[in-house]
DSSP file (Angstrom, degrees, kcal/mol; ACC not computed):
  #  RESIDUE AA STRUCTURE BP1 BP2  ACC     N-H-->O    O-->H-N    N-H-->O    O-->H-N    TCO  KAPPA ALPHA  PHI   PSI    X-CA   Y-CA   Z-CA
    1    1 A X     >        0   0    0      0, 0.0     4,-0.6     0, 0.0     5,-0.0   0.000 360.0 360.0 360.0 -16.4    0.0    0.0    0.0
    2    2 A X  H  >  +     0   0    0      2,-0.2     4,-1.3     3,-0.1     5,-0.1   0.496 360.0  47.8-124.0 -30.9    2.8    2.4    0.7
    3    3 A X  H  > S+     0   0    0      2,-0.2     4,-2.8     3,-0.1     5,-0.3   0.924 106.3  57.3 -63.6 -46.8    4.6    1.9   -2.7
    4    4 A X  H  > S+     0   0    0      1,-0.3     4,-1.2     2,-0.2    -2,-0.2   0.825 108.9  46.8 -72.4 -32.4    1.3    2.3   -4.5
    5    5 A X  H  X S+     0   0    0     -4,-0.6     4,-2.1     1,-0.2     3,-0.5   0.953 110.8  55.1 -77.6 -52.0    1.1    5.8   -2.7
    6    6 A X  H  X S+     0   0    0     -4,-1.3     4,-1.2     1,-0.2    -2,-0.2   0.976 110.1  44.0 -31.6 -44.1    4.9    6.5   -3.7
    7    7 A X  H  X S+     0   0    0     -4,-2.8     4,-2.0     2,-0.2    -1,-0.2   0.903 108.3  58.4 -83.9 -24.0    4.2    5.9   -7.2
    8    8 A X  H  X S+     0   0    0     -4,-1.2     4,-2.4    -3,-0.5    -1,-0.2   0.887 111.8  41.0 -66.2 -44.1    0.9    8.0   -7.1
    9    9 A X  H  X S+     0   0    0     -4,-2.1     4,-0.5     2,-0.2    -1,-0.2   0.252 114.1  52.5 -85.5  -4.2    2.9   11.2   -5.9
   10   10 A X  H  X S+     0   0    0     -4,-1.2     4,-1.6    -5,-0.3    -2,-0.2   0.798 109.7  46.1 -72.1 -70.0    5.7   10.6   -8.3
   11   11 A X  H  X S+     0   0    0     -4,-2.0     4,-5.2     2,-0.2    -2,-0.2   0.877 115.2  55.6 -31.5 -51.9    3.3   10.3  -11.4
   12   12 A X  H  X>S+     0   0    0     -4,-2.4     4,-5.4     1,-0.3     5,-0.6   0.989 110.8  40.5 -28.7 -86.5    1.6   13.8   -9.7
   13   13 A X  H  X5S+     0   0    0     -4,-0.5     4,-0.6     1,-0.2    -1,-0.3   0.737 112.0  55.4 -58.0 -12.6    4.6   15.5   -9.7
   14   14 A X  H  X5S+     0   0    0     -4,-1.6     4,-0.7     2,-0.1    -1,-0.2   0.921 110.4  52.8 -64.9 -64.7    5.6   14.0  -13.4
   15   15 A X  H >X5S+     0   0    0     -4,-5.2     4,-2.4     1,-0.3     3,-0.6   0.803 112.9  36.6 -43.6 -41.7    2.3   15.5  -14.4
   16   16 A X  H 3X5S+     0   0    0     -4,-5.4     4,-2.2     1,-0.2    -1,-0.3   0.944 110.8  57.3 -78.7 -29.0    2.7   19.1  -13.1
   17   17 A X  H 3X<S+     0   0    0     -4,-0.6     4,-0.7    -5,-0.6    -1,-0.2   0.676 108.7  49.8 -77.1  -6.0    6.2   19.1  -14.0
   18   18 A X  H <X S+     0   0    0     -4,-0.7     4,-1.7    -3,-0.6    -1,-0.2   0.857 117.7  44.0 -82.2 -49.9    4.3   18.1  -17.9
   19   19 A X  H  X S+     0   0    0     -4,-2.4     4,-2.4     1,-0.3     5,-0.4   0.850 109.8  53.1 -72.4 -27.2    2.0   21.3  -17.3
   20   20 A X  H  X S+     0   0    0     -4,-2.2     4,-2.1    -5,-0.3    -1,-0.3   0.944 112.1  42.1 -73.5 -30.2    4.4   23.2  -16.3
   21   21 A X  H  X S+     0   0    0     -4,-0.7     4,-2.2     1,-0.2    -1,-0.2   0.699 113.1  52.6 -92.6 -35.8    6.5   22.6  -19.3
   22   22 A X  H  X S+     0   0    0     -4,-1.7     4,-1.6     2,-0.2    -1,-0.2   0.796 107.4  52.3 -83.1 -40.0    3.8   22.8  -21.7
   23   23 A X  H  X S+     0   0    0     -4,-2.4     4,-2.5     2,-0.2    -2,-0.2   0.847 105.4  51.1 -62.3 -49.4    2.7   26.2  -20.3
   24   24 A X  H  X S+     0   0    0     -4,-2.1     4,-2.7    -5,-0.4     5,-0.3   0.975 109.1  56.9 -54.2 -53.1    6.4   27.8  -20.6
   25   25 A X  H >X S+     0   0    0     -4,-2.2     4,-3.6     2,-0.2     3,-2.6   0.939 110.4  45.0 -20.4 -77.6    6.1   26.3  -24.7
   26   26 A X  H 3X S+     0   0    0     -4,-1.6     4,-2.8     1,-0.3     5,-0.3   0.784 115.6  46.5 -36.2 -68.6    2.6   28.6  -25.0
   27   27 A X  H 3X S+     0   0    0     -4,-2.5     6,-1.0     1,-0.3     4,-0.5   0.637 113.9  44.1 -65.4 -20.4    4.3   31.5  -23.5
   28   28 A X  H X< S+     0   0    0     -4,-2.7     3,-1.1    -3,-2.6    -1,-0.3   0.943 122.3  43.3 -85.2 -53.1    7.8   31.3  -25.7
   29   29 A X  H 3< S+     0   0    0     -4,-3.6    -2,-0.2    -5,-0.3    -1,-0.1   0.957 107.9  54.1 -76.9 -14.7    5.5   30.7  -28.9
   30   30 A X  H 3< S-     0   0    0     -4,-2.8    -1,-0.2    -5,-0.4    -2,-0.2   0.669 102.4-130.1 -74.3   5.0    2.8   33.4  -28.2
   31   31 A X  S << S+     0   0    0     -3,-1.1    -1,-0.1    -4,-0.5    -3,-0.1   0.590  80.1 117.5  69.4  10.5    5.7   36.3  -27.8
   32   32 A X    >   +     0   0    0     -5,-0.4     3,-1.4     1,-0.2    -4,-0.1   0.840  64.1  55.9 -49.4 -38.8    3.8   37.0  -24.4
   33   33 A X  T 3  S+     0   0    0     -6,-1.0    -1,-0.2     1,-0.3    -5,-0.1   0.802 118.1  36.9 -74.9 -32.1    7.0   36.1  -22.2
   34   34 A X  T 3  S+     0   0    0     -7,-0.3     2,-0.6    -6,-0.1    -1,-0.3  -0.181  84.4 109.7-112.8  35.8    8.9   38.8  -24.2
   35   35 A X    <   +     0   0    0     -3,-1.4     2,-0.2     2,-0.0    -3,-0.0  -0.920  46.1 157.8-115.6  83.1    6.4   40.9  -24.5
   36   36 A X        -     0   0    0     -2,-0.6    -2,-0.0     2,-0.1    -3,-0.0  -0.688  43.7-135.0-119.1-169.8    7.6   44.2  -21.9
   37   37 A X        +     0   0    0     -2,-0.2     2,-0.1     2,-0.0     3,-0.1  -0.486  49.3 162.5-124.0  57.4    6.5   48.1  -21.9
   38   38 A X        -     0   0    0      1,-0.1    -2,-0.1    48,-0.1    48,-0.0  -0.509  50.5 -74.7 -84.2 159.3   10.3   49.4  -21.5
   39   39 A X  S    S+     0   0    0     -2,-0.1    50,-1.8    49,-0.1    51,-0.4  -0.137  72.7 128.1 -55.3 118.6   11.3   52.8  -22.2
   40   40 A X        -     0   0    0     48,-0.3    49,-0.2    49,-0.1     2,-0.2  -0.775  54.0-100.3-169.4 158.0   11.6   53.9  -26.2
   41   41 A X        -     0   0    0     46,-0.4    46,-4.2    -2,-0.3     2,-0.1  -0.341  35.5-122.8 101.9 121.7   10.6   56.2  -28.6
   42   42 A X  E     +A   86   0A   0     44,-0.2    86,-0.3    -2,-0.2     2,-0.2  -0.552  30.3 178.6 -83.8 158.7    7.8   55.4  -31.1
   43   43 A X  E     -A   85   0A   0     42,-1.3    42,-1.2    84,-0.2     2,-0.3  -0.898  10.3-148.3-138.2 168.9    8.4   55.6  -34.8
   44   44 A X  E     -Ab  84 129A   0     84,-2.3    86,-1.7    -2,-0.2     2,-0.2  -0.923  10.4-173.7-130.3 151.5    6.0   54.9  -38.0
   45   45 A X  E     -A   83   0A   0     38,-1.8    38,-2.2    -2,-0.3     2,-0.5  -0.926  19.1-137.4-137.0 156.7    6.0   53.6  -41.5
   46   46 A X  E     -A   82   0A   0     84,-0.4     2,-0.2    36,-0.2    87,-0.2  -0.934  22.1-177.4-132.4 116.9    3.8   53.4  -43.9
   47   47 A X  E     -A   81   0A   0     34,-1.7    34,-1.1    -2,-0.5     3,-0.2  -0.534  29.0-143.5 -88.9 144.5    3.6   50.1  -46.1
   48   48 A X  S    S+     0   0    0      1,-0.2    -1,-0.1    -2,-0.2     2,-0.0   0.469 101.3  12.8-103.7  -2.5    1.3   49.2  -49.4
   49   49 A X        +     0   0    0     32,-0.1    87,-2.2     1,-0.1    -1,-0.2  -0.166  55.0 179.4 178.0  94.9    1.3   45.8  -47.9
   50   50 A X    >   -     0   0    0      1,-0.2     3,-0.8    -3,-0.2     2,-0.5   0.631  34.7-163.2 -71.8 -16.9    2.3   44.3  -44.2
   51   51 A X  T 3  S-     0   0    0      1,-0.2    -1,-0.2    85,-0.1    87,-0.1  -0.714  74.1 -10.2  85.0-134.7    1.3   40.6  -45.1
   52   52 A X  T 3  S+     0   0    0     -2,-0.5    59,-0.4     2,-0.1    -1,-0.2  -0.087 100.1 142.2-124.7   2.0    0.9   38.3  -42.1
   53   53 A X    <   +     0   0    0     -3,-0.8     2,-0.4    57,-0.1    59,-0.1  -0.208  30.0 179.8 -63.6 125.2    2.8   41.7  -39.6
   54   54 A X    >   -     0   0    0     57,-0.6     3,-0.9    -4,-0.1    15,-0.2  -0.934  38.4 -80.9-152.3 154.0    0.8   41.6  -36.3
   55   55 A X  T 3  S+     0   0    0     -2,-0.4     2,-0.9     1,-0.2    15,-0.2   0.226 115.0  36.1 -45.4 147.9    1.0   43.6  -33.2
   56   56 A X  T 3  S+     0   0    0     13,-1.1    -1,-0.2     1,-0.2    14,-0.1  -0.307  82.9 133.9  91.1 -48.2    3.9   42.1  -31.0
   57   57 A X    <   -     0   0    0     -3,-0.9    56,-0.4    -2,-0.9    12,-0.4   0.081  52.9-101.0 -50.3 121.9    6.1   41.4  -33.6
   58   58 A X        -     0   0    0     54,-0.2    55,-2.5    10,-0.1     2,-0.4   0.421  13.1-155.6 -37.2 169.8   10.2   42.3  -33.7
   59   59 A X  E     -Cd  67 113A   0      8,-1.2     8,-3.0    53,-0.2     7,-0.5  -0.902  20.3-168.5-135.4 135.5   11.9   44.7  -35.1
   60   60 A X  E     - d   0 114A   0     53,-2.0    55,-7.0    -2,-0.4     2,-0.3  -0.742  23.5-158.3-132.6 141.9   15.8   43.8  -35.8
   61   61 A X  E >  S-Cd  64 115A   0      3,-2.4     3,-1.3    -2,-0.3    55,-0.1  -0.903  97.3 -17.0-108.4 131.2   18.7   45.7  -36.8
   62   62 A X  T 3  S-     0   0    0     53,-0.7     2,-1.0     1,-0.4    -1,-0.1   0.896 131.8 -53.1  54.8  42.9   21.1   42.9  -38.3
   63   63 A X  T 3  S+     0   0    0      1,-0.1    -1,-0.4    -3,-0.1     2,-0.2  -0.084 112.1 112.0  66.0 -44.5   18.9   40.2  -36.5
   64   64 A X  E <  S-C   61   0A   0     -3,-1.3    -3,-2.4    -2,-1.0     2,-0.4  -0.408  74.0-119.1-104.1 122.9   18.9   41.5  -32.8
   65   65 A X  E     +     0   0A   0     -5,-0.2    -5,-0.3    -2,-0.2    -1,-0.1  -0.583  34.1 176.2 -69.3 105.4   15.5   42.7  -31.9
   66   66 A X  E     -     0   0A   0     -7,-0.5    22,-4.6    -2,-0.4     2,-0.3   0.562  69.2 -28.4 -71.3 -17.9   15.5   46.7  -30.9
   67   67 A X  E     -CE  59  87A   0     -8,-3.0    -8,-1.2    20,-0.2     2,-0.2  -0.860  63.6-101.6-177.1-153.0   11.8   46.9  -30.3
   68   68 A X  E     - E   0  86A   0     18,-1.5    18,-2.2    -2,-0.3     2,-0.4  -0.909  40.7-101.2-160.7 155.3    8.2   45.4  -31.2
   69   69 A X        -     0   0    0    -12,-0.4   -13,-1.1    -2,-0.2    16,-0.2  -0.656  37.8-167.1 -97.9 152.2    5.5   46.8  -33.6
   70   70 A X        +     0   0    0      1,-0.4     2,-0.3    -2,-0.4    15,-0.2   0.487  61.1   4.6-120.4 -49.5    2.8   48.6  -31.3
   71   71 A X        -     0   0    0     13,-0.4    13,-3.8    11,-0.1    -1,-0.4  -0.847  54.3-153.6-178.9 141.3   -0.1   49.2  -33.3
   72   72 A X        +     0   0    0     -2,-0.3     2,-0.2    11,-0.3    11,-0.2  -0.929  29.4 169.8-124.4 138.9   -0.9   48.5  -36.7
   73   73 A X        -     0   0    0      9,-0.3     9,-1.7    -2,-0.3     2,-0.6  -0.960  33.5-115.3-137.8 158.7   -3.8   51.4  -38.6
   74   74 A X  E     -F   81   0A   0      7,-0.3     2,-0.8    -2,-0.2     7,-0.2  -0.936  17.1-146.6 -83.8 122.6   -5.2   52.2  -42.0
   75   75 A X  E  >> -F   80   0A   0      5,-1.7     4,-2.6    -2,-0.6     5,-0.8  -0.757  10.0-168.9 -90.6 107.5   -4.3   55.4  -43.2
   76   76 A X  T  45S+     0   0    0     -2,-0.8    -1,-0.2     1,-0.2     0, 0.0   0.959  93.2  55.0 -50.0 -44.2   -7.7   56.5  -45.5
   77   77 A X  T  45S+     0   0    0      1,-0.3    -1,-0.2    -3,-0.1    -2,-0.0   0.887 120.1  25.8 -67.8 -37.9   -5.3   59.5  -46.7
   78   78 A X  T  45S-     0   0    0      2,-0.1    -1,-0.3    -3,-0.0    -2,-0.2   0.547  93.6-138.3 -67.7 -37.2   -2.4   57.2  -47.9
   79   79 A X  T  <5 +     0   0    0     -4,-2.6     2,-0.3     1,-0.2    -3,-0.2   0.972  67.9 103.0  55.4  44.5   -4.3   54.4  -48.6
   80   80 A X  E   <S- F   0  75A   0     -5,-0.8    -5,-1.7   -31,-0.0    -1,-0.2  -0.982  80.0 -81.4-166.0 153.7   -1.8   52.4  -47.2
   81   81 A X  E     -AF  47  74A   0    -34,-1.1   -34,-1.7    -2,-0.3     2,-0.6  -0.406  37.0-152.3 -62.2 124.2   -1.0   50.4  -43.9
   82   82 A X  E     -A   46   0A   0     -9,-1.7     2,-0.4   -36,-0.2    -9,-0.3  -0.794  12.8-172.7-103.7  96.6    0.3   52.4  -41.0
   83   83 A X  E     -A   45   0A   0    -38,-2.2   -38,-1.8    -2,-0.6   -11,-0.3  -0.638   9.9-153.5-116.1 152.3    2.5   50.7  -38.7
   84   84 A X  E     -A   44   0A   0    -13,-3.8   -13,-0.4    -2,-0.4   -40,-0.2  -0.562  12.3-165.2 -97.2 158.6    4.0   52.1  -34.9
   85   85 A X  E     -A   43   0A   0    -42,-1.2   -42,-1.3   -16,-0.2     2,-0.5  -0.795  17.2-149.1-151.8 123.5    7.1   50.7  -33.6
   86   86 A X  E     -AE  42  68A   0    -18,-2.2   -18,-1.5   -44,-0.2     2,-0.4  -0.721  22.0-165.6 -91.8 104.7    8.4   51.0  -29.9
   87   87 A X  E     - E   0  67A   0    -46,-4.2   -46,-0.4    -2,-0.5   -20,-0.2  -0.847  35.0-103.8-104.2 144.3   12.5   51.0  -30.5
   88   88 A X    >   -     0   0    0    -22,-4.6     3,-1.9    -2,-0.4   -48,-0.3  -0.245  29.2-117.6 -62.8 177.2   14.1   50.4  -27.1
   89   89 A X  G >  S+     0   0    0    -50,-1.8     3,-0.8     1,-0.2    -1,-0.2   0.796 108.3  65.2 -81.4 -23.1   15.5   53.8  -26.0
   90   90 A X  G 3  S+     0   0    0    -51,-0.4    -1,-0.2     1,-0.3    -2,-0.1   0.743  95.6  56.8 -55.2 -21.9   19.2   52.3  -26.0
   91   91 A X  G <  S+     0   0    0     -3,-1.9     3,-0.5   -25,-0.1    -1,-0.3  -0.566  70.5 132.1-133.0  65.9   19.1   51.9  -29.4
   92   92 A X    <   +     0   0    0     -3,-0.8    -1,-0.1     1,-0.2    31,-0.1   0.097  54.6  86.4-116.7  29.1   18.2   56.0  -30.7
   93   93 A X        +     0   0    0     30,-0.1     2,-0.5     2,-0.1    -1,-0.2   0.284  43.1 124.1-163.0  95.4   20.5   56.1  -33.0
   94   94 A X        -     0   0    0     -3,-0.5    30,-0.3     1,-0.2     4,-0.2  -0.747  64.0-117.9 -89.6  90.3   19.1   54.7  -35.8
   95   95 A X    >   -     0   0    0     -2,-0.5     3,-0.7    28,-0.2    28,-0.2   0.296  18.9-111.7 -65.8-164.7   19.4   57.4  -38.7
   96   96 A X  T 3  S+     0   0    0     26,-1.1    35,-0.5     1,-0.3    36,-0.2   0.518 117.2  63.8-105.8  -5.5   16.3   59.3  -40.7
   97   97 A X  T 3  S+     0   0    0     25,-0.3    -1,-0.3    33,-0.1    -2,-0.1   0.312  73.3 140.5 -92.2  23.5   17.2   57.4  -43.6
   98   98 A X    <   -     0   0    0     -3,-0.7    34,-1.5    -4,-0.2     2,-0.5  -0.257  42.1-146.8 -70.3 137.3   16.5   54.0  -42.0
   99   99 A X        -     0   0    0     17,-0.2     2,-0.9    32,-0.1    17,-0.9  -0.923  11.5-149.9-119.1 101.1   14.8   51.6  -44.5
  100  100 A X  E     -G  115   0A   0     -2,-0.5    34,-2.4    15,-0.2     2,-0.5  -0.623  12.4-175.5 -77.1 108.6   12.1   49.0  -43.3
  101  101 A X  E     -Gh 114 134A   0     13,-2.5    13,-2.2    -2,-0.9     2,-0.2  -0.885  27.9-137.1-106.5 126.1   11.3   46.1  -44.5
  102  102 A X  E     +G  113   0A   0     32,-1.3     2,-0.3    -2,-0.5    35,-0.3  -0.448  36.3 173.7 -72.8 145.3    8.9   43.6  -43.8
  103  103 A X  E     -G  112   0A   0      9,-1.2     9,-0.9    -2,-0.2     2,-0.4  -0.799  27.9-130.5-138.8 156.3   10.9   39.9  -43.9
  104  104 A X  E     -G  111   0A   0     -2,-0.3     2,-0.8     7,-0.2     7,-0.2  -0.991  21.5-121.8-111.6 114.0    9.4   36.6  -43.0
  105  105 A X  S    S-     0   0    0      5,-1.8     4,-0.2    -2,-0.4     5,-0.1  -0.638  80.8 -22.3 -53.4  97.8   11.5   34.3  -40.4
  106  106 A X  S    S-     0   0    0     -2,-0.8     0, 0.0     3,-0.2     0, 0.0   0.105 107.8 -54.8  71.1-169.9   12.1   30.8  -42.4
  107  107 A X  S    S+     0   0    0      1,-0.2    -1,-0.1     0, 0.0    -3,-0.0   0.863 138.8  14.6 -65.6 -60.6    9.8   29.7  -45.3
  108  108 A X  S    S+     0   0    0     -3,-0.0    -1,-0.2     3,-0.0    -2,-0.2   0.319 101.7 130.7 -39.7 -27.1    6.5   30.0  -43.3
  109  109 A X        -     0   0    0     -4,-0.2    -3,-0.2    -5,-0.1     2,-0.0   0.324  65.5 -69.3 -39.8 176.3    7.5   32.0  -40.2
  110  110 A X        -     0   0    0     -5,-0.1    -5,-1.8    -6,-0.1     2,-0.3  -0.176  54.6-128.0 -61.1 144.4    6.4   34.9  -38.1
  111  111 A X  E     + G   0 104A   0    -59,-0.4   -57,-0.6    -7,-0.2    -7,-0.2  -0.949  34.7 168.5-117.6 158.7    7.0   38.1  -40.0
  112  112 A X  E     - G   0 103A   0     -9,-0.9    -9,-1.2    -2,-0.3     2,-0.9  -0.785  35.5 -94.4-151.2 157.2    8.9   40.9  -38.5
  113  113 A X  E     -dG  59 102A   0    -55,-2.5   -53,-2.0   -56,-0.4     2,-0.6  -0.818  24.5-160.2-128.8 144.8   10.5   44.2  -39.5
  114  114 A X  E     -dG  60 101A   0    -13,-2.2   -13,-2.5    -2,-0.9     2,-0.5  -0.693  15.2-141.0-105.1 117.3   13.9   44.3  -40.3
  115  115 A X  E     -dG  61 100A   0    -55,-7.0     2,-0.8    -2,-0.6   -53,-0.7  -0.872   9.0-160.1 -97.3 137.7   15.8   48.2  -40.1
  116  116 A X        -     0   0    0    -17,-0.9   -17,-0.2    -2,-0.5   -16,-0.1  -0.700  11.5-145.1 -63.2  60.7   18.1   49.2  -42.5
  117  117 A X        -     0   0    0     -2,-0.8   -19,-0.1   -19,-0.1   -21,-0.1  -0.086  14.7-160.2 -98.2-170.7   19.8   51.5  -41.4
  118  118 A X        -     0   0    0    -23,-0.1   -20,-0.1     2,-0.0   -19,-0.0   0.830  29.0 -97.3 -91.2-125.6   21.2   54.4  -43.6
  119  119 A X        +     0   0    0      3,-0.1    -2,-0.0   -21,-0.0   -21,-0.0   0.284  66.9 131.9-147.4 -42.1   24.1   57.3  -43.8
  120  120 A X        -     0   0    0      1,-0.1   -25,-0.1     2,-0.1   -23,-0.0   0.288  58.3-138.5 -38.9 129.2   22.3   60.1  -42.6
  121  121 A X  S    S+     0   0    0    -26,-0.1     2,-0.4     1,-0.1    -1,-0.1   1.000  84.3  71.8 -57.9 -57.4   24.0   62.5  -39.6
  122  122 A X  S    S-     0   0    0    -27,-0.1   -26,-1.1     1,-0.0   -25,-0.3  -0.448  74.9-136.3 -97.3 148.9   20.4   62.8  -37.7
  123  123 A X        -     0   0    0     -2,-0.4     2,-0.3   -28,-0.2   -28,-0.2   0.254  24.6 -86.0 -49.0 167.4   18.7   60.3  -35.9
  124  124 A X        -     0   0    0    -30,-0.3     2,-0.3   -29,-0.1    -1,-0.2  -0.638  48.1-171.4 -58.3 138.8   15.5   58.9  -35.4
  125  125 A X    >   -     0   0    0     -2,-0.3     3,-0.7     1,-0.2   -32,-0.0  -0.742  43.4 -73.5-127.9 169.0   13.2   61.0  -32.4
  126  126 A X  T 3  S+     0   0    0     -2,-0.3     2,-1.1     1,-0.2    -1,-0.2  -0.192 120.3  18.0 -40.2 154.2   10.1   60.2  -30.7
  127  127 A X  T 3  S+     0   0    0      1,-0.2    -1,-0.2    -3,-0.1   -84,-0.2  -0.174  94.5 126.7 109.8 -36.1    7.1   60.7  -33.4
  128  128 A X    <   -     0   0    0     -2,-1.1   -84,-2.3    -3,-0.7     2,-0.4  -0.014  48.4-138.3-101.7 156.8    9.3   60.6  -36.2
  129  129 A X  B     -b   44   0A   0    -86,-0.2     2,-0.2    -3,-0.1   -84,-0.2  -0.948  14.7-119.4-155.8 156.1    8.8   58.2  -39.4
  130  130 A X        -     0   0    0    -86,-1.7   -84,-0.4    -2,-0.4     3,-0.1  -0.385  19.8-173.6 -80.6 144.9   10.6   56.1  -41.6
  131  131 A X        +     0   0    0    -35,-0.5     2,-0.6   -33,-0.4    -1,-0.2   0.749  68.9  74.3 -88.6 -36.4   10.2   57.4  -45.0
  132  132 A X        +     0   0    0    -34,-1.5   -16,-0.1   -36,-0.2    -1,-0.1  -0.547  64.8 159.6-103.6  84.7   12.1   54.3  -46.8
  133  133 A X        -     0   0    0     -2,-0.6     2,-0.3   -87,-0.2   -32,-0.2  -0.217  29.3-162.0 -92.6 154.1    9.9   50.8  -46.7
  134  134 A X  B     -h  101   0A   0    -34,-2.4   -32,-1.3    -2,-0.1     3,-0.1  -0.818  26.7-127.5-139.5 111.9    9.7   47.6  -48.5
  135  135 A X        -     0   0    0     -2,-0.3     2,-0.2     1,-0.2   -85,-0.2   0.143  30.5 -88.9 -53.8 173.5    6.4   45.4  -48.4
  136  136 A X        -     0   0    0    -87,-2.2     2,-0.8   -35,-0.1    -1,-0.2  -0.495  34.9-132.0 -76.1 149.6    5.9   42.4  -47.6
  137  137 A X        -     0   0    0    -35,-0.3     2,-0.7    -2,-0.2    -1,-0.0  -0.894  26.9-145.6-117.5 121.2    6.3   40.1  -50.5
  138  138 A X    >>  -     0   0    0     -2,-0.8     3,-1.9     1,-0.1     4,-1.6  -0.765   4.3-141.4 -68.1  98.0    3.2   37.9  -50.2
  139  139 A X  T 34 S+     0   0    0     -2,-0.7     4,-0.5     1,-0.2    -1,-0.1   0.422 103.4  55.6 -41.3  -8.8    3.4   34.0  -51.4
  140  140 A X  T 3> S+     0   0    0      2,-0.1     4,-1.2     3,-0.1    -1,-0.2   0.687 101.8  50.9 -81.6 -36.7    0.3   34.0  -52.8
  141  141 A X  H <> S+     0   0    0     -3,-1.9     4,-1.8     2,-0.2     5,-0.3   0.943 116.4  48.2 -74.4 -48.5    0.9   37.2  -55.4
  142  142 A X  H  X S+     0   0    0     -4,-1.6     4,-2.8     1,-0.3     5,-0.5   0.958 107.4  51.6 -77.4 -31.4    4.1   35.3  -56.6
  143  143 A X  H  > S+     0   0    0     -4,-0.5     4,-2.3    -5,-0.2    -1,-0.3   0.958 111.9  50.3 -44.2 -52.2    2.3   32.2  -56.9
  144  144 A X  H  X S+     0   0    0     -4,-1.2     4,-2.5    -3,-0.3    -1,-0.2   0.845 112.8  40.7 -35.1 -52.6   -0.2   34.2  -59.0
  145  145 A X  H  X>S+     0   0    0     -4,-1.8     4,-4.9     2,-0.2     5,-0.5   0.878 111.6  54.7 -86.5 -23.4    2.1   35.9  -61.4
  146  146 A X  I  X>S+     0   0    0     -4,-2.8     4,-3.8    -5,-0.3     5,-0.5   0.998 112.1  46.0 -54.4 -56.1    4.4   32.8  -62.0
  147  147 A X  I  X5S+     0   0    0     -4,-2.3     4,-2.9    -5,-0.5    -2,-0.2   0.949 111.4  59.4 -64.4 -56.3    1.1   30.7  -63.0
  148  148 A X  I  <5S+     0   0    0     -4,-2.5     4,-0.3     2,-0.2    -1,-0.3   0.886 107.6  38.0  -6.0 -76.4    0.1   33.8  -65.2
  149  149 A X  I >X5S+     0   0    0     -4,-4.9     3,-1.7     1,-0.3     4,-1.2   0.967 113.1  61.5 -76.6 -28.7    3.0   34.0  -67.6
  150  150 A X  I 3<<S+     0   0    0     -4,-3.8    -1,-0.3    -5,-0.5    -2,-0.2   0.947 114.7  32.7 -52.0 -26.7    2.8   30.3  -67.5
  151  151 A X  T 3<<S+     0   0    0     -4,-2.9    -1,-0.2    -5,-0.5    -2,-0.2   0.453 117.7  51.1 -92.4  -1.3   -0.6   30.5  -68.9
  152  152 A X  T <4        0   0    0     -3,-1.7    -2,-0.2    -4,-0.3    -3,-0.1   0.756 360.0 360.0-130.0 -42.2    0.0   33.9  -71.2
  153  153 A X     <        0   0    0     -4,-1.2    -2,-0.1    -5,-0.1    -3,-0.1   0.190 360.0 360.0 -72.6 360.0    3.5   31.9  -72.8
């Protein structure tokens, strides 16, 4: 009787140690865990087409994440997608000829925005927005145009 209780309270503790493990997963893939509100300086860009971009998602210099997109809008005036980015404050100086591009992480992955940055003597400020973007290139439009000229040839 006294094994059978051993083995019950061993399985137990297998089991939370399962949940527990399974719970750390969720939080690493939902970007919650890395998710903080630390001090930086908003900037914007304006895109003809973020893709798959959605709130949370990095923004790299050179691969190393400076900050996370913030709000994604439609601009009616632009006609084009308006997206915030929080860069940490550590990392201000980023010049005003910084070039964004939205990138996808491996063939399927999370998409992210990758800075470029530029030459220019002044910096990025608070408010301020990058002027030089590149959309997201959608797998669905190239699929489209390939099968096109295959069909117009």
């Amino acid at each position: 009787m006294e094994t059978t209780r051993k083995i019950e309270i061993l399985v137990g503790i297998f089991i939370a140690a399962g949940f527990a493990a399974l719970f750390m997963l969720a939080m690493q893939v939902s970007n919650l865990s890395s998710f903080q509100n630390t001090a930086g300086y908003q900037v914007t860009a304006q895109f003809d087409n973020i893709g798959g971009l959605k709130v949370r998602s990095p923004v790299t210099v050179s691969g190393v994440r400076v900050g996370r997109v913030t709000a994604i809008r439609y601009d009616p005036e632009s006609f084009r997608a308006e997206v915030t980015m929080t860069l940490d404050a550590k990392h201000d100086y980023l010049p005003m000829d910084t070039i964004a591009s939205i990138y996808t992480s491996g063939l399927l992955g999370e998409q992210y925005v990758a800075l470029e940055p530029g030459a220019e003597m002044e910096v990025l400020k608070d408010g301020d927005r990058v002027e030089f973007t590149q959309s997201a290139l959608v797998l669905e439009e190239m699929v489209s145009r390939l099968l096109n000229r295959l069909t117009t040839n």
